[in-house]
C-alpha positions as a printed NumPy array, in Angstrom:
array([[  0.   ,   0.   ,   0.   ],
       [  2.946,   2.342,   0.733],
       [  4.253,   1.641,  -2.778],
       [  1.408,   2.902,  -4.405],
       [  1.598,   5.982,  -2.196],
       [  5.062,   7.357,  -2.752],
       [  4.333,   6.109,  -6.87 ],
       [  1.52 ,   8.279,  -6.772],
       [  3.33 ,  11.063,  -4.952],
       [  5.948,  11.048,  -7.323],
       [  4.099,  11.251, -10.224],
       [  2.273,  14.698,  -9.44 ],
       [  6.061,  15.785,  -8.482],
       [  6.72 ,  14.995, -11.989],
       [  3.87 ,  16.377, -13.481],
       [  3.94 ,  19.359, -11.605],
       [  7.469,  20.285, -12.735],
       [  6.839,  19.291, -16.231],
       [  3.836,  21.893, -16.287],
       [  6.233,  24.93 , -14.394],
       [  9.013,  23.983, -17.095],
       [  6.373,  24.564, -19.804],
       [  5.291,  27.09 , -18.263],
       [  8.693,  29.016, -17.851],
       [  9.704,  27.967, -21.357],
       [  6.397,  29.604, -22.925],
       [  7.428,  32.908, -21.128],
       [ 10.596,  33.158, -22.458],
       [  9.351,  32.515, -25.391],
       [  6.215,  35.309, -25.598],
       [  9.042,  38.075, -24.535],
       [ 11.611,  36.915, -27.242],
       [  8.643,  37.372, -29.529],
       [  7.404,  40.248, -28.019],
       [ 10.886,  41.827, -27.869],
       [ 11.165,  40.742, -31.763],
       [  8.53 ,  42.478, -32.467],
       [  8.503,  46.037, -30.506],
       [ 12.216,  45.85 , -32.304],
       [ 10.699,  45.384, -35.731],
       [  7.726,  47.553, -35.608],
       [  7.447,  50.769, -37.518],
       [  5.246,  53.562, -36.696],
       [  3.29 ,  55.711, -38.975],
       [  3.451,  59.425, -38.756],
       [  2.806,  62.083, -41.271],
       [  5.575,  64.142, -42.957],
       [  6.311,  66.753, -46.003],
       [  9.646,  67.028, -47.881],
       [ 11.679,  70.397, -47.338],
       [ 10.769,  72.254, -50.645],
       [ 11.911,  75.55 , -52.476],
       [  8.576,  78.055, -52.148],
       [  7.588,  81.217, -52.102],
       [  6.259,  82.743, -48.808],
       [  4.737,  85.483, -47.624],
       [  5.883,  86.28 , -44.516],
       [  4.269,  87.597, -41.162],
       [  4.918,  89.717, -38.015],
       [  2.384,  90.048, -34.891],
       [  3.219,  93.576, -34.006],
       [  1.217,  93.669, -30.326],
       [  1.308,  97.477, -30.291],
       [  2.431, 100.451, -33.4  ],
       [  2.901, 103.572, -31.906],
       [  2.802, 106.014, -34.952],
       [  4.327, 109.631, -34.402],
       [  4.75 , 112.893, -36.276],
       [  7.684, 114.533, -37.204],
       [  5.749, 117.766, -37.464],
       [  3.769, 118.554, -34.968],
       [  4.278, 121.033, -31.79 ],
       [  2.096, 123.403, -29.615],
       [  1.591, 127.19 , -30.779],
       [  3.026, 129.581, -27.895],
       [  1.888, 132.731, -26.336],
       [  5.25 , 134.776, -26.397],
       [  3.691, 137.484, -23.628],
       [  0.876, 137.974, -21.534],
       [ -2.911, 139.109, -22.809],
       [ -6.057, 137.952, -23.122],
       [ -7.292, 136.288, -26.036],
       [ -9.912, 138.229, -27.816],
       [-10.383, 136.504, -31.031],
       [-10.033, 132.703, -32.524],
       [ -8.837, 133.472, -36.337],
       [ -8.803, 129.665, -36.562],
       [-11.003, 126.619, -35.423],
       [-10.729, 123.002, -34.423],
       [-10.17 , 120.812, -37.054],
       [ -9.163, 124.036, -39.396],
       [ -5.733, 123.467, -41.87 ],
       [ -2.963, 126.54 , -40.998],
       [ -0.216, 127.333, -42.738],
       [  3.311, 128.041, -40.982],
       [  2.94 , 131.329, -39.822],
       [ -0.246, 132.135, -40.261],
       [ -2.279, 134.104, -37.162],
       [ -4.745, 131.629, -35.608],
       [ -5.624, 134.004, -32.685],
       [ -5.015, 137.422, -31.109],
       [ -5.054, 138.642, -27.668],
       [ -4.644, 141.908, -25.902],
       [ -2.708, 143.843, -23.603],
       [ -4.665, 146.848, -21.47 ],
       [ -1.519, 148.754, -20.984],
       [  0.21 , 147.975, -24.224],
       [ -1.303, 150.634, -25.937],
       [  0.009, 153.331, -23.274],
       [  2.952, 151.958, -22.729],
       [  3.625, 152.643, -26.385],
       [  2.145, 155.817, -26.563],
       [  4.817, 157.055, -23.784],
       [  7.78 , 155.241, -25.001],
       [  6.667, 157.843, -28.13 ],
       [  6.673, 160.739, -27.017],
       [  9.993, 159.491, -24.589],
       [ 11.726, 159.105, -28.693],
       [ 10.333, 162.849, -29.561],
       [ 11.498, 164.224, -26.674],
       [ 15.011, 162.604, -27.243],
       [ 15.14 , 163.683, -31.261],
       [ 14.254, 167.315, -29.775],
       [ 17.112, 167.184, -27.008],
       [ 19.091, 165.323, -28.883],
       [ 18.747, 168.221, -31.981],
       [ 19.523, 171.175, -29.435],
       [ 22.65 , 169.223, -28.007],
       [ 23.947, 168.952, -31.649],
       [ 23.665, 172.51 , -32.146],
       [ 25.472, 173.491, -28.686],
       [ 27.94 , 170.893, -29.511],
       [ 28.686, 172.263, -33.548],
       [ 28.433, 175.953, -32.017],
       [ 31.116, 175.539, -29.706],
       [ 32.947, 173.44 , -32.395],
       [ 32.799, 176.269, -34.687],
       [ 34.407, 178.488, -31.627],
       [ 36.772, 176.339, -30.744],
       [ 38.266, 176.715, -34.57 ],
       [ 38.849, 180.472, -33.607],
       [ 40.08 , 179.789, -30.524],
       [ 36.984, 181.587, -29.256],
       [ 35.726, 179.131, -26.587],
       [ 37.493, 177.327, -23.725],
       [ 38.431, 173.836, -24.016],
       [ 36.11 , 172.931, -21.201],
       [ 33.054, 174.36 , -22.732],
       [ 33.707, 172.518, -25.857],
       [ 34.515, 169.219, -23.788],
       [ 31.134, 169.874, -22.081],
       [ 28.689, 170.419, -25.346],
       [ 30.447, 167.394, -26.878],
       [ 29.394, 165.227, -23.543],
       [ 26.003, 166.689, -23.639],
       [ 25.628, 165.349, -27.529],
       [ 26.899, 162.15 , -27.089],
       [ 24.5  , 161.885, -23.882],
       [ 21.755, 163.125, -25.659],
       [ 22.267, 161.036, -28.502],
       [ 22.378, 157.696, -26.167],
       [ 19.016, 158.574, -24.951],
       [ 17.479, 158.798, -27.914],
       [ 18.977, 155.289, -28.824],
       [ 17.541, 153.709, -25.649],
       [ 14.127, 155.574, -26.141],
       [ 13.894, 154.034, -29.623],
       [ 14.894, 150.443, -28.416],
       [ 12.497, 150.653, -25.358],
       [  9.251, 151.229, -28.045],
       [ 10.711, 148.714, -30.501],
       [ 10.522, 146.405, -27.438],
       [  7.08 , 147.169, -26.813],
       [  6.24 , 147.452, -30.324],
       [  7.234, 143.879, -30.71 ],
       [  5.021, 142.857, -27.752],
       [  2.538, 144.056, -29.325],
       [  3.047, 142.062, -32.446],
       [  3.357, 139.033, -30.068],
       [ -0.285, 139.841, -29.323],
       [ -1.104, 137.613, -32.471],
       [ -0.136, 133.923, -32.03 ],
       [  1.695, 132.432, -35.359],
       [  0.886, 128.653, -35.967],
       [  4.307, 126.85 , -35.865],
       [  4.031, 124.524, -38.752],
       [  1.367, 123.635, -41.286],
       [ -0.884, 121.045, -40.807],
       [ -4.276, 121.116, -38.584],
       [ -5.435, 122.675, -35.289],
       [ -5.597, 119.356, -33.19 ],
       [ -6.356, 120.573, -29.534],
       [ -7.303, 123.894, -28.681],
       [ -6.109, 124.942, -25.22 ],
       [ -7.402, 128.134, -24.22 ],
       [-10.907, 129.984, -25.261],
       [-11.693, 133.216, -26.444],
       [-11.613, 135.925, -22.881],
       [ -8.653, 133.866, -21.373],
       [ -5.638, 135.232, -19.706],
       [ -2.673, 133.248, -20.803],
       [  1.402, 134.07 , -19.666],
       [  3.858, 133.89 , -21.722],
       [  5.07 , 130.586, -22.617],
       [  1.871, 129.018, -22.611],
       [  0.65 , 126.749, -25.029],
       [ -2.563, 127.679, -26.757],
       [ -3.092, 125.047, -29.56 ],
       [ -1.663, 121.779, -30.666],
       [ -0.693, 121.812, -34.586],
       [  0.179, 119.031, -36.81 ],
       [  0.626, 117.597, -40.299],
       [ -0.302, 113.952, -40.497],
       [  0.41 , 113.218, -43.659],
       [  3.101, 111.539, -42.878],
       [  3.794, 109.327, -39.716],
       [  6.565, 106.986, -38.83 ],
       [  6.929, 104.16 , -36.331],
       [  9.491, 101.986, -35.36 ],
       [ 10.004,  98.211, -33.82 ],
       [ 12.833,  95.889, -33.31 ],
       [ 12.624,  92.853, -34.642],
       [ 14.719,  89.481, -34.581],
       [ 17.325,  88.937, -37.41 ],
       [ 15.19 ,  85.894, -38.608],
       [ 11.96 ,  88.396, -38.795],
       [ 14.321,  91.332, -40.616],
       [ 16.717,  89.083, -42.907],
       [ 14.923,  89.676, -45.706],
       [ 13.988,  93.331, -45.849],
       [ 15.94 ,  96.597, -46.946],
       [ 15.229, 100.163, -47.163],
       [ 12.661, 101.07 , -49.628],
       [ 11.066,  98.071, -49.592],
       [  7.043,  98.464, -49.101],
       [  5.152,  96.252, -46.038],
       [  1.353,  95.982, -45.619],
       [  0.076,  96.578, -41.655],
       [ -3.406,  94.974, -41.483],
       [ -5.546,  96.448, -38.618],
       [ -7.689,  93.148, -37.768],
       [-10.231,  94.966, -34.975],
       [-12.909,  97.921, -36.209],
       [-12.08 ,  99.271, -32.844],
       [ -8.223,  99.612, -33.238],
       [ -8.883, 102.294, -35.923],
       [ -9.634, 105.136, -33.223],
       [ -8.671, 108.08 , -32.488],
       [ -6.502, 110.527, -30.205],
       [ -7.667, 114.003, -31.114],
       [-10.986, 113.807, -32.218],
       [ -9.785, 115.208, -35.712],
       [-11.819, 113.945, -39.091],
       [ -9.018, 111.678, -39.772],
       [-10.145, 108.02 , -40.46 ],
       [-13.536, 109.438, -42.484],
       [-11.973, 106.695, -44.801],
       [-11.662, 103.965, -42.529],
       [-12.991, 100.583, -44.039],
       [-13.111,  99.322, -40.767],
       [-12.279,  94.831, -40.5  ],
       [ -8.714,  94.356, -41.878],
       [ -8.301,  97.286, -43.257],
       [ -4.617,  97.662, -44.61 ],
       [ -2.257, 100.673, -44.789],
       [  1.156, 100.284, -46.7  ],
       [  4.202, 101.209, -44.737],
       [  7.816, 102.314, -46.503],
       [ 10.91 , 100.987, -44.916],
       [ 12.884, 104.081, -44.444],
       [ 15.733, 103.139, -41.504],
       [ 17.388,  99.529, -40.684],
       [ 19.567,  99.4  , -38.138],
       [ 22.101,  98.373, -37.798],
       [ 21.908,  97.863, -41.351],
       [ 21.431,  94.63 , -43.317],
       [ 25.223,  93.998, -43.789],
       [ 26.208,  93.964, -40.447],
       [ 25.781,  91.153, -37.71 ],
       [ 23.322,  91.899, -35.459],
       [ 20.768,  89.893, -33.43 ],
       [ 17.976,  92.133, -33.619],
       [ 17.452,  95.362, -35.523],
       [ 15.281,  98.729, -35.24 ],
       [ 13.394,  99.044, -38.256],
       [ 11.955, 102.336, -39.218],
       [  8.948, 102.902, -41.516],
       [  7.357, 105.762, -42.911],
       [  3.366, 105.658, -43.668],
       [  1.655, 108.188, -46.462],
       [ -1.301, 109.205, -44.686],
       [ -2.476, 111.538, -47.042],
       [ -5.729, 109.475, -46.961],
       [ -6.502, 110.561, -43.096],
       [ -6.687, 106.903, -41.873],
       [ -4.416, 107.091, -39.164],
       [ -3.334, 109.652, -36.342],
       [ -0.37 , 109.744, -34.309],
       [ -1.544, 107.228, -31.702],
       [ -0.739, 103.377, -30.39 ],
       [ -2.792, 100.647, -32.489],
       [ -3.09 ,  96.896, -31.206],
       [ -2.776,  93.994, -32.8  ],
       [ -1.3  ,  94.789, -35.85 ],
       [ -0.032,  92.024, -38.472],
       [  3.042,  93.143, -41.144],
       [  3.62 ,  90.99 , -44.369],
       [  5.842,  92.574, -47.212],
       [  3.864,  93.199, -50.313],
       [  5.973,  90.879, -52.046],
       [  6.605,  87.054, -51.154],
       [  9.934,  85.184, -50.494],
       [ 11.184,  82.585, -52.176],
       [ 12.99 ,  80.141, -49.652],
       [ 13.576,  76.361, -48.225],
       [ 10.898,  75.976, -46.048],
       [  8.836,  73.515, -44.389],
       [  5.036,  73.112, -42.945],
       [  5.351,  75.056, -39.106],
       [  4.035,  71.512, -37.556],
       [  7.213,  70.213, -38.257],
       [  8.915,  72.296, -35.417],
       [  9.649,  70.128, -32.259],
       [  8.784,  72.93 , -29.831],
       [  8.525,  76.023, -29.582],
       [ 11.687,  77.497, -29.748],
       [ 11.221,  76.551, -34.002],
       [ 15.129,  75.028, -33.468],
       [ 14.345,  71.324, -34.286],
       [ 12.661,  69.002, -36.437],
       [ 12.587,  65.199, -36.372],
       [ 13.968,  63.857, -40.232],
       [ 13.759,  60.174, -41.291],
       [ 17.13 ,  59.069, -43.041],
       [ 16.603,  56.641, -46.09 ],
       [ 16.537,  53.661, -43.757],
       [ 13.407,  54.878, -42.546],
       [ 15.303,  56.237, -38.749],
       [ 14.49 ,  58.923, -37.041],
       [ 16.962,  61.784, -36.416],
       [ 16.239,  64.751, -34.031],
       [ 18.409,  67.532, -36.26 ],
       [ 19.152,  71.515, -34.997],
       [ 17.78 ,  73.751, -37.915],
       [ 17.901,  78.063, -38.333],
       [ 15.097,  79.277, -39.255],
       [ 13.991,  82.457, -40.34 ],
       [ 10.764,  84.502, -41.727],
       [  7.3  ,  82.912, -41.392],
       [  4.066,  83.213, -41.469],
       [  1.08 ,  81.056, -40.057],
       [  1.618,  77.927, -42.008],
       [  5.489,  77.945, -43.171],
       [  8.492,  79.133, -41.567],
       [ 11.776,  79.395, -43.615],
       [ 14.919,  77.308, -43.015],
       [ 18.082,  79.123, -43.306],
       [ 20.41 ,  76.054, -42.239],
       [ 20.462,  72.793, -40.795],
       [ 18.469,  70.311, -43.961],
       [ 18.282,  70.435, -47.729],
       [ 15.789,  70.527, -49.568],
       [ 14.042,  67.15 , -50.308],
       [ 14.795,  65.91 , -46.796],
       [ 11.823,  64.093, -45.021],
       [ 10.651,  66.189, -42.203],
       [  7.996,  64.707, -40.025],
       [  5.064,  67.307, -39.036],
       [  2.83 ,  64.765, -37.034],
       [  2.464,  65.845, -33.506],
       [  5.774,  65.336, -32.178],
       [  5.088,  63.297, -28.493],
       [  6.331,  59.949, -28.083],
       [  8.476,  60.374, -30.921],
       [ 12.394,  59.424, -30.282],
       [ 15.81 ,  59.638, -31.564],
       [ 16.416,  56.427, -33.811],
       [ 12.974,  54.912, -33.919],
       [ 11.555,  53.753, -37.433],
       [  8.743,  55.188, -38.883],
       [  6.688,  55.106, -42.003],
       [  6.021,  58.475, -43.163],
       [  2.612,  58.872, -44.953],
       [  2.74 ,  62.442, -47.038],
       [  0.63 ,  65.231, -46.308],
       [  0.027,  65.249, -50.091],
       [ -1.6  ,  61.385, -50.146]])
């Protein structure tokens, strides 16, 4: 009975480690074939080839602060009160041309004794010379003294200084008085008018803005990559995307020809510095803007996009196909099918393309599907945005 026992006993030892040796063998096995095939498997992504295009390139400008080269307050150059308004809001002056008077109570007196100070001066001044050519005269015949000569020559030359400072004292008041009438600085338009008609101004005040806005300028630095391809002289559209943006700063009738959505103003490149030939990281670009159609006024505008009027023709490659987004790497698949991670330059852009200045030719398979989980040396099948 024993025998049969321990046969028995043995035999499900047996079995037993016949089943964990199967067992253990089938393991190894599923991970060699799993292994096998994780090495052999190829993923599908999308991709483009690096091609020769032309572009149009863009720049978000967040803020355009346009300014005039010719614009300035009009100053009072002396006390009064402002009697009359020659000019109003809104009104086009020419340089020079009175846009308001004002008035001085004691001017007019003031002038009126500084007259009669010159007349009484000519008439001193007259009886001094004929003292002084009397005893001249005498002195010839040895009829006078010295001293009385010496004396009537003193009293002329006195005399005659007096009449010089009585003349410049109501040439000083007679200018005043032309001060009374405020000159506009520059042509252009009266944009802000200070003071009203029955004011008291000092001198030195200002009493109306003036400016000419048919021509404005602004300026923004921009990166190398942005500026690479411009030069002075060249043209660049600035589209105004919001209705809103288009406003105004002094309530002038500037932008009666506003289109409002996307309207578009052309911008000259007048200033690049430092210029195109030298090295430089970023630059200060200058433009000049004809505003002869009254769309703009010197103001900051929001949001505003740049393109050149003219497209660039350029390697360039889908803007998917940047890694991040520093735009500084893209993923390329050799002609074994391997991924590469590869350092690129870029340069101008837009919202679809970005230029590449070095790094892959053209031709080169660049992968633009969404870049996570993707790795150095894995194997891919690239499907073409084309197909």
């Amino acid at each position: 009975m024993k025998k049969y026992f321990f046969i028995g006993v043995c035999v499900i030892l047996f079995t037993s480690l016949v089943l964990v040796s199967y067992g253990a063998w089938l393991n190894i096995s599923d991970e060699d074939q799993i292994a096998s095939r994780m090495d052999n498997r190829v993923l599908k992504v999308e991709g483009v080839r690096a091609a020769v295009m032309d572009i149009t390139p863009s720049v978000k400008l967040d803020a355009v602060r346009f300014i005039s080269d010719n614009m300035t307050d009009a100053i009072a150059l002396t006390d009064g009160r402002i009697v009359k308004w020659n000019v109003g809001k809104n009104s086009h002056v020419k340089s020079g041309e009175i846009i308001l008077s004002m008035t001085d109570e004691q001017l007019p007196l003031k002038i009126q004794q500084a007259s009669s100070a010159v007349k009484r001066a000519e008439a001193n001044l007259a009886q001094m010379n004929s003292a002084y050519q009397r005893q001249n005269r005498l002195m010839a015949k040895e009829a006078t003294s010295e001293e009385k000569f010496e004396a009537a020559e003193a009293q002329f030359f006195a005399a005659n200084e007096a009449l010089h400072e009585a003349e410049a004292q109501l040439e000083q008041y007679l200018i005043q008085q032309s001060w009374l009438n405020v000159a506009s600085p520059v042509d252009g338009e009266v944009l802000i008018v200070y003071q009203v008609e029955g004011a008291f101004v000092k001198a030195g005040m200002p009493v109306a803005l003036v400016g000419d806005f048919d021509k404005l300028k602004f300026s923004t630095v921009l990166s190398d990559s942005d500026a690479v391809h411009m030069k002075t002289g060249d043209i660049c559209l600035l589209t105004f995307p919001d209705r809103w943006s288009m406003g105004k700063a002094y309530d002038t009738e500037f932008g009666a020809g506003n289109q409002g959505w996307n309207q578009r103003v052309e911008a000259r490149i007048v200033e690049i510095a430092p210029p195109p030939e030298e090295r430089s990281a970023v630059r200060r670009i200058v433009f000049e803007v004809d505003n002869r159609t009254r769309l703009l006024e010197p103001m900051t505008y929001n949001g505003v996009e740049m393109q050149p009027a003219s497209s660039v023709r350029c390697l360039a490659v889908p803007l998917s196909a940047m890694v991040d987004g520093s735009n500084d790497k893209v993923f390329v698949q050799d002609a074994n099918g391997i991924l590469h991670r590869v350092n690129v330059v870029t340069g101008a852009s837009n919202d679809r393309y970005v230029e590449i200045v070095s790094g892959i030719s053209a031709g080169d398979i660049v992968i633009t599907s969404d870049s996570d989980g993707l790795e150095e040396g894995m194997k891919v099948n690239v499907v073409f945005e084309e197909e």
